[in-house]
N, C-alpha and C positions, 0 to 999 in steps of 0.2 A: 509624442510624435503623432503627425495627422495621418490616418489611413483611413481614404472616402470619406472625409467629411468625422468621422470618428475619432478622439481623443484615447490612442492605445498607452499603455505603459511598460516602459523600456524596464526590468525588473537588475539589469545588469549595467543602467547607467548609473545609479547611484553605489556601487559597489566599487569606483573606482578609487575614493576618496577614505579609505579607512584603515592608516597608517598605525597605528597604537588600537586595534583591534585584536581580539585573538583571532587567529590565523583560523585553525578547524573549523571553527562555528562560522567563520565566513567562506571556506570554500565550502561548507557540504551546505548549508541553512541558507546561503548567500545573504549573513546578516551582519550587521554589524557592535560588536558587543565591546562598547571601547572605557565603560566606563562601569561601577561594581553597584550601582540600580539599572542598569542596562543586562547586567550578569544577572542579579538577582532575578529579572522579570523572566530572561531566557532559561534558568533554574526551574522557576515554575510553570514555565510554558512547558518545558522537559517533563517536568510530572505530570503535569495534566495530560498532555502525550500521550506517555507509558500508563495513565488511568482510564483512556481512550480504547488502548491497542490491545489490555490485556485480560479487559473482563469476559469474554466470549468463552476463551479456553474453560474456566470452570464450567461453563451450559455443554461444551462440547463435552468434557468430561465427563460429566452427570445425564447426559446423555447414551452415552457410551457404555456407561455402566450399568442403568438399568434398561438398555435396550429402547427407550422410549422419549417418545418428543413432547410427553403432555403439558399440555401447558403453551404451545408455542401457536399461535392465531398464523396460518395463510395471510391473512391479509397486512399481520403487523410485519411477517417477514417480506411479504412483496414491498411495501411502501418505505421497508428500508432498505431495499435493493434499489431500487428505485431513487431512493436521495443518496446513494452513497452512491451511486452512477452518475448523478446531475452533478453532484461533488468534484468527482474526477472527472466529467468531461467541463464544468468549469474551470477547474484548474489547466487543464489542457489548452481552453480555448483562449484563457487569460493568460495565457503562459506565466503560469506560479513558478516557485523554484520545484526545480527536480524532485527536493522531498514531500513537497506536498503534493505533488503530480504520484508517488511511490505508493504513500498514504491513503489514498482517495484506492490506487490501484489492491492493497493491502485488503481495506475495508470491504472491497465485492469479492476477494478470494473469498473473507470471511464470509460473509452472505451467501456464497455459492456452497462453503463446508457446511454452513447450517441448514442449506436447503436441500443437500443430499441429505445430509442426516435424518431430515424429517420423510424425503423420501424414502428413505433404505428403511429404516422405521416402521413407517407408518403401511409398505406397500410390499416389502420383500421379502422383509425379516419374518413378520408373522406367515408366510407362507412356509418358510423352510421349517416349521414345525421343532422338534428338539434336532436336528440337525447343528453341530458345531462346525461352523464355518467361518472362513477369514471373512470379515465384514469389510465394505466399501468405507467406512469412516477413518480404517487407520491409514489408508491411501491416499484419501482425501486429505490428511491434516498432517502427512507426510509431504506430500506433493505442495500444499499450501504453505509449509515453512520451508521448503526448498525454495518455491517462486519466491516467499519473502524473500527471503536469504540473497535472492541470485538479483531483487529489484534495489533490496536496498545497499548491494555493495558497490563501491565505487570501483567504476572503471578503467576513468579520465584517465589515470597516469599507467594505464598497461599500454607498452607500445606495442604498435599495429605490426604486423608482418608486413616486410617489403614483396614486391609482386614478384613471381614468380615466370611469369608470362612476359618477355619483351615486347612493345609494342613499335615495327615498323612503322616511320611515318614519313617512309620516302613512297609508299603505297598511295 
């Protein structure tokens, strides 16, 4: 469709057409999986995904454990804060599906947990000397699987509350 002169893409006009699809993987993916090399690719698209989403957690781990960030460069954790923002605000501005719009949003929680970590680390922890105290990391990577949890679940079919409030409109 033309918007100013620019060729946008409707990402929900081809979604009308996909009879003998499976149903899940086209409402949540808005894709269409109608045939079993069309399956297989979206199988290992799914892997690669989940090999994407879940290497972090051990650096958080091993961070967490021995108290310390070494090893992590300022500037390699900026520049991937930084792409993993261009990411999700392309996605936004292309309007991607929903889960890659999730994705993008997932990837700078993570970016944000690693950069406290290196804060708390690198700037608080050694001041508190042998003091045993709850650390900012389990709140960070509580709080960050909570927002996962709460981006990636579907909401479409909760129904909305009827209004409470009558609205006059002989006023």
């Amino acid at each position: 469709m033309k918007n100013g002169g620019l060729v946008t893409h409707d990402p929900t006009a081809e979604r009308g057409n996909c009879t003998n699809g499976i149903k899940w993987i086209e409402r949540i993916f808005s894709d269409c999986v109608d045939t079993e090399l069309k399956l297989l690719g979206f199988i290992i698209g799914i892997i690669s995904l989940m090999l994407w989403l879940v290497p972090l957690f051990p650096q958080l781990l091993q961070n967490y454990r021995t108290k310390k960030c070494e090893g992590l460069s300022l500037t390699f954790l900026f520049l991937w804060l930084v792409g993993d923002t261009c990411n999700m605000l392309g996605a936004m501005l292309t309007h991607q599906t929903p889960i890659q719009k999730i994705i993008g949003v997932y990837y700078i929680i993570q970016d944000l947990t690693l950069w406290a970590q290196y804060g708390y680390y690198t700037k608080v922890y050694p001041k508190l000397g042998n003091q045993r105290s709850s650390t900012i990391v389990v709140p960070c990577i509580a709080l960050s699987s909570l927002g996962s949890f709460c981006l990636l679940s579907d909401y479409s079919n909760v129904p909305r509350a009827a209004r409470s409030v009558s609205v006059d409109t002989n006023a």
